[in-house]
C-alpha positions as CSV (number, residue, x, y, z in Angstrom):
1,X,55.7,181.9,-38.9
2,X,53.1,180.7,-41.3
3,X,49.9,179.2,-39.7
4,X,47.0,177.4,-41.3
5,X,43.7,176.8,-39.6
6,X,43.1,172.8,-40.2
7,X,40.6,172.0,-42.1
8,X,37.8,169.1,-42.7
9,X,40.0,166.8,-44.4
10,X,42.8,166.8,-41.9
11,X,39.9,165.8,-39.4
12,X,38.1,163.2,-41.7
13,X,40.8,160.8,-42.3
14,X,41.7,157.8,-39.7
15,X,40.9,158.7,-36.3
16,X,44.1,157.2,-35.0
17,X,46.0,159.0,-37.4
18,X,44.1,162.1,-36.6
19,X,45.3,161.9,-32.7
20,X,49.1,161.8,-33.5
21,X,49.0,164.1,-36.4
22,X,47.5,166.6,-33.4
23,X,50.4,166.5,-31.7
24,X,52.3,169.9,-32.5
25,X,48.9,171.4,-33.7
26,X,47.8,174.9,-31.8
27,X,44.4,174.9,-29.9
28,X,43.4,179.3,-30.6
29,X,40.9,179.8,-27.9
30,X,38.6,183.7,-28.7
31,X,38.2,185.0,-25.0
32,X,36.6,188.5,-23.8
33,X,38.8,189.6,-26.8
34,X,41.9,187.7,-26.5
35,X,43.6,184.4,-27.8
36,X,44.5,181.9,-25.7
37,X,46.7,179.5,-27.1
38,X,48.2,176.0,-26.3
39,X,50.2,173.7,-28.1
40,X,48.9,170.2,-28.1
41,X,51.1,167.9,-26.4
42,X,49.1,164.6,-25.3
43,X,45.7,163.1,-27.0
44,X,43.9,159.9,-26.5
45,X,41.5,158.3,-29.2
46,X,38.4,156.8,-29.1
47,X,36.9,154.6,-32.2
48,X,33.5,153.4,-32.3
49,X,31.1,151.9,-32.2
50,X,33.2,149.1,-31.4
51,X,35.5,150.7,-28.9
52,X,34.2,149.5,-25.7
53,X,36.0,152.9,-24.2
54,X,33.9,154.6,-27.0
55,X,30.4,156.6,-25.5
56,X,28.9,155.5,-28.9
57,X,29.7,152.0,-28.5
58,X,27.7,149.1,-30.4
59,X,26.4,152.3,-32.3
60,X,24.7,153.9,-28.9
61,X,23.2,157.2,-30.2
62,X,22.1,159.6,-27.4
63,X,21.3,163.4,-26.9
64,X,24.9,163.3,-25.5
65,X,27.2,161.5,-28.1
66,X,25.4,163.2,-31.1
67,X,28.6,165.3,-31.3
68,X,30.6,162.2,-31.9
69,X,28.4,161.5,-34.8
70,X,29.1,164.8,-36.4
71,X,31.3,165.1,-39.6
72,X,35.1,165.5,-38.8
73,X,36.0,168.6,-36.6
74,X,33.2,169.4,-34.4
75,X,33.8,169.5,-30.5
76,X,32.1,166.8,-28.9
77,X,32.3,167.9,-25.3
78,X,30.8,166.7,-21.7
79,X,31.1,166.8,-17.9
80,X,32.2,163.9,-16.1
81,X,32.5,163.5,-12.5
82,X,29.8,166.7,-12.3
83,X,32.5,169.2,-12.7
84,X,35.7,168.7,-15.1
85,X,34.5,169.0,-18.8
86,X,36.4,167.0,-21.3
87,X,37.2,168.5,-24.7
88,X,36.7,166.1,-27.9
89,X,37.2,166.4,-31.5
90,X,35.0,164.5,-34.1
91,X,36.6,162.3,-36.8
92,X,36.2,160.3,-39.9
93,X,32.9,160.9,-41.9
94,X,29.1,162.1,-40.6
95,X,27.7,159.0,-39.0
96,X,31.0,157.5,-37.9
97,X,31.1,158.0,-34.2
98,X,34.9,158.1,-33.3
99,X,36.8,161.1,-31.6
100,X,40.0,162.8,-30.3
101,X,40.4,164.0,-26.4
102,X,42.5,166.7,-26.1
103,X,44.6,165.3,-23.0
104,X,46.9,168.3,-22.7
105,X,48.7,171.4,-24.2
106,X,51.6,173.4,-23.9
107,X,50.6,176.7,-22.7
108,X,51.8,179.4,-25.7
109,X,49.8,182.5,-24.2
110,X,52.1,184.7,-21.6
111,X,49.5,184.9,-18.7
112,X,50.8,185.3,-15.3
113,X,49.4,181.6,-14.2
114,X,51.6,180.4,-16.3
115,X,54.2,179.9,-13.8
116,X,53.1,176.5,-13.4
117,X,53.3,173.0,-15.6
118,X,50.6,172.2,-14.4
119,X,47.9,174.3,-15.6
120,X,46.7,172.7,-18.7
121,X,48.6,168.8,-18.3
122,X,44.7,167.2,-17.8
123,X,41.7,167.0,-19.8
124,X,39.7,168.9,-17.1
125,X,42.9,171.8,-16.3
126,X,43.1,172.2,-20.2
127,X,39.0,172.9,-20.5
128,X,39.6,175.5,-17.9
129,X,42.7,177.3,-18.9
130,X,40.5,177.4,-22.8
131,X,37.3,178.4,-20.6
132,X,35.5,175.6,-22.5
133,X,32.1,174.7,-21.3
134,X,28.7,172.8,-22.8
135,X,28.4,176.2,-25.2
136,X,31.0,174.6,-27.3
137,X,28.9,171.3,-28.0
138,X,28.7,170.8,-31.3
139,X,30.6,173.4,-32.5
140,X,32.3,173.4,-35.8
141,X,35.7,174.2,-35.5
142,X,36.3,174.5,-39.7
143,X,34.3,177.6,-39.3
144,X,34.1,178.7,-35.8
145,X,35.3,182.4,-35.3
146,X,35.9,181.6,-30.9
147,X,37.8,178.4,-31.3
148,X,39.9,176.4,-33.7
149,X,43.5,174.8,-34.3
150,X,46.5,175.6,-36.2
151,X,49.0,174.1,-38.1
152,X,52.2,176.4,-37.3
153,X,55.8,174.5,-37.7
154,X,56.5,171.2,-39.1
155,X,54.5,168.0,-37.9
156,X,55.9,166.3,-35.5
157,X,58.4,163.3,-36.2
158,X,57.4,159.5,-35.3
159,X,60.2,158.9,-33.5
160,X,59.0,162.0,-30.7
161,X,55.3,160.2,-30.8
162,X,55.5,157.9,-27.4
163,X,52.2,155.7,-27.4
164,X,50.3,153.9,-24.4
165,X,46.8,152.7,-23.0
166,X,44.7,155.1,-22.5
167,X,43.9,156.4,-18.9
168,X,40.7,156.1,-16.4
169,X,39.0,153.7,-19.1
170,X,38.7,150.4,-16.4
171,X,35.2,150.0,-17.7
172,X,35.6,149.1,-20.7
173,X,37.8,145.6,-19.8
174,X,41.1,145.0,-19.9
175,X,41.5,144.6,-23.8
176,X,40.2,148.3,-24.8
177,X,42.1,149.5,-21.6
178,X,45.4,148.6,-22.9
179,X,45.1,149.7,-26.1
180,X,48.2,152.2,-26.7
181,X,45.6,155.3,-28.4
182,X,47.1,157.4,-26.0
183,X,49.5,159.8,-27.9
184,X,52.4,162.5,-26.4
185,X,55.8,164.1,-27.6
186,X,58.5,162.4,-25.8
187,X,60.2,164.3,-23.1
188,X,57.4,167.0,-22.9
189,X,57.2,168.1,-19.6
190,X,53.5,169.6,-20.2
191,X,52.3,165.9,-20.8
192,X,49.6,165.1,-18.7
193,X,51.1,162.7,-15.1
């Protein structure tokens, strides 16, 4: 098996291009001397600034969306709901604020927790399973020697990409919460429920 860490240019193009061509990409996780691995299986994207979902929206810059603004492929992470850390990838150019969420993977790593579906199928079970935390903010993951992703077997084919709104974004209106930037492989059962 051949496997290629991605780099900047595969992050720089279109961000919604960016969240499907994840799909079938492998999240390598550095741990107390280990790899942790996942196959991505479900992202969701975010463009702003006009992306009322977006946290940079109308071009909002503040000590906790600076990630965002970051050149393709840094991690722009954060803690909602005071405990469950969401895990974000940067896009497009420096100074375009748009970003992936990693929604869910597909566990590659032979742990014994992995007896469940259910350990990684969530943005805040996949940041536990990678034992990702605010250390990560900011982090470059072109260059990172703890955390970056993989290209391993072909990209997945358009006609195993299933597309929907996106999820928990009431907020931002009905328009930007019906927008179908959410992204899975059909059939998966490691998608998030």
């Amino acid at each position: 098996m051949t496997t290629k860490r991605l780099d900047r240019r595969f992050y720089e193009r279109p961000t919604l291009k960016v969240a499907k061509n994840l799909l079938g990409k492998y999240l390598v996780r550095v741990w107390r001397g280990r790899k942790i691995i996942g196959k991505i299986v479900e992202t969701e994207a975010y463009i702003g600034p006009h992306d009322k979902a977006s946290h940079a929206v109308g071009g909002k810059i503040t000590k906790r969306n600076l990630a965002e603004y970051m050149p393709g492929g840094h991690i722009y992470i954060y803690l909602v709901y005071g405990m469950y850390w969401q895990f974000n990838i940067s896009t497009r150019a420096k100074g375009k604020p748009e970003c992936v969420l990693i929604r869910a993977v597909e566990p590659a790593t032979k742990i014994k927790q992995l007896k469940t579906k259910n350990i990684a199928n969530g943005p805040g079970k996949l940041c536990n399973y990678f034992k990702l935390d605010k250390s990560f903010y900011g982090e470059d993951m072109t260059k990172s020697k703890r955390i970056w992703l993989e290209s391993r077997e072909a990209s997945i084919s358009e006609k195993l990409i299933k597309s929907g709104p996106r999820i928990g974004i009431d907020y931002a209106g009905l328009y930007w919460a019906k927008k179908p930037w959410r992204f899975w492989i059909k059939n998966n059962p490691f998608v998030s429920k």
